[in-house]
C-alpha positions, 0 to 999 in steps of 0.5 A: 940763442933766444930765438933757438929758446922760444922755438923750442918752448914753442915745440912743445907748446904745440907737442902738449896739444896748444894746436887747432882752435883752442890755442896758440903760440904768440907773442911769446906766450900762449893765446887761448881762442874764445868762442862767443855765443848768443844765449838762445835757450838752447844746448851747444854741444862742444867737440874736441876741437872746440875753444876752451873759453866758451862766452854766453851773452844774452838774456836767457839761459844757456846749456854746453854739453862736453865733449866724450871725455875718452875723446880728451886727455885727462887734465884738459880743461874748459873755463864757461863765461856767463855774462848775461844779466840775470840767466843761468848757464848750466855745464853738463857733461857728455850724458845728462848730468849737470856739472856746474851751473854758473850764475849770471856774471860770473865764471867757472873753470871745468877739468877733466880729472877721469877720461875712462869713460864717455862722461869721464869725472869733471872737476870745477875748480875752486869747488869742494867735490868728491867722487862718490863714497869720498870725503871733500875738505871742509871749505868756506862756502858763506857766500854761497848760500843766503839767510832769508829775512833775517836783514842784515846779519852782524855775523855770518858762516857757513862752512861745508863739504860734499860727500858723493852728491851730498852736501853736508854744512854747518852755518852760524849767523847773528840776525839783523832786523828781520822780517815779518815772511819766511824764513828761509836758507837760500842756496845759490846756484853753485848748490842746487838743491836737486828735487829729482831726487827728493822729490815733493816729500816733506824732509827733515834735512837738517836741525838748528838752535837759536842763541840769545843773550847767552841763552840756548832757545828751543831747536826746531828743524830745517826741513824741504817740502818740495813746494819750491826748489830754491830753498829750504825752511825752519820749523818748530812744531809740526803744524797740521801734524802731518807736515813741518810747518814754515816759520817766519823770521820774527817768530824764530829771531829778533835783532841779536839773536844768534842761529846755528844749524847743520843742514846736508842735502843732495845737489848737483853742485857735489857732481 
């Protein structure tokens, strides 16, 4: 009787897809392939008939174009392993257009959700997204996005979701001891900040205020000036008055001192 059972469970195993070099059935369970490559700055491009694990190990970046989605079901997934040490892997789809860039030692798992078209909609899981013109729920991202020199924050959180291709957030922390450069709200790689859109302008994103000793300080704005792609600036005046001027940390907070802003920007972490 058990043996009948798991030929069965194996036909349709085989009967959903489980076939060919993604996966298989053994051992009473099902075994996915790895494919295993050697980060050379380069785009592998993926077929339907290759693995679902995809692994880049190295010391560069590494780009994996997806396959046609109409050449997939919808539901059909990749999970991408970045084990180099420091590099980026970037997820595109079967265009140009980055899904999900993946920080070195660390993962992401891709779904199919729409097949209708070449480029078809990719969803990364555990990631707030939406398509365009709908609402993502409002999701813990704190250890997403970094308060730069401000030391060691006594509290910290940053909440947010994506609407289309922005990302809309509201961040809270209480700074530490902080340092005399710049002070700056660091995005990680999750959450680029996408300068193909914006550009090399000078823009106001986002605004914040400073609380101590229960006291509400005066606010400033967080602005993007185009001068670096990974990070976004406090300002309190308009320095040459043509421009918002960057802050450092000492001249916005002491240790104590309580920051709160709300920030939205475009990045191809909401794709």
């Amino acid at each position: 009787m058990k043996k009948i059972f798991i030929a069965l469970f194996a036909f349709f195993v085989l009967a959903l897809g489980y076939t060919g070099n993604s996966a298989s059935f053994k051992y009473g369970g099902i075994k996915h392939d790895i494919t295993g490559i050697t980060a050379a700055g380069t785009t592998t491009t993926l077929t339907a008939s290759s693995t679902q694990v995809q692994v880049a190990s190295g010391s560069v970046a590494q780009t994996f174009k997806l396959p046609a989605a109409t050449s997939l079901v919808s539901g059909y997934w990749y999970s991408f392993i970045n084990d180099t040490a420091t590099s980026t892997v970037t997820i595109q789809n079967a265009g140009t257009a980055t899904i999900k860039s993946i920080a070195a030692s660390s993962t992401a798992t891709i779904y199919l959700g729409d097949n209708s078209t070449s480029n078809g909609k990719w969803y990364v899981a555990g990631q707030p997204t939406a398509a365009a013109g709908s609402v993502a729920s409002m999701a813990d991202l704190t250890s997403s996005f970094t308060e730069t020199n401000f030391g060691t924050l006594a509290t910290h959180k940053v909440v947010g979701h994506c609407v289309g291709n922005v990302i809309h957030l509201k961040g809270y922390f209480t700074a530490g001891t902080v340092a005399g450069a710049t002070a700056k709200i660091t995005p990680s790689a999750t959450y680029p900040i996408n300068t193909s859109i914006l550009g090399t302008s000078n823009m106001r994103l986002g605004d914040f205020d400073r609380i101590q000793t229960g006291v509400v300080l005066n606010d400033g704005v967080i602005f993007y000036d185009g001068s670096t792609s990974t990070d976004l600036f406090y300002s309190l005046n308009g320095g040459s008055n043509t421009a918002y001027e960057k802050e450092d940390a000492t001249t916005l907070a002491a240790a104590g001192t309580s920051m709160v802003y709300e920030v939205s920007y475009p990045t191809t972490g909401c794709n």
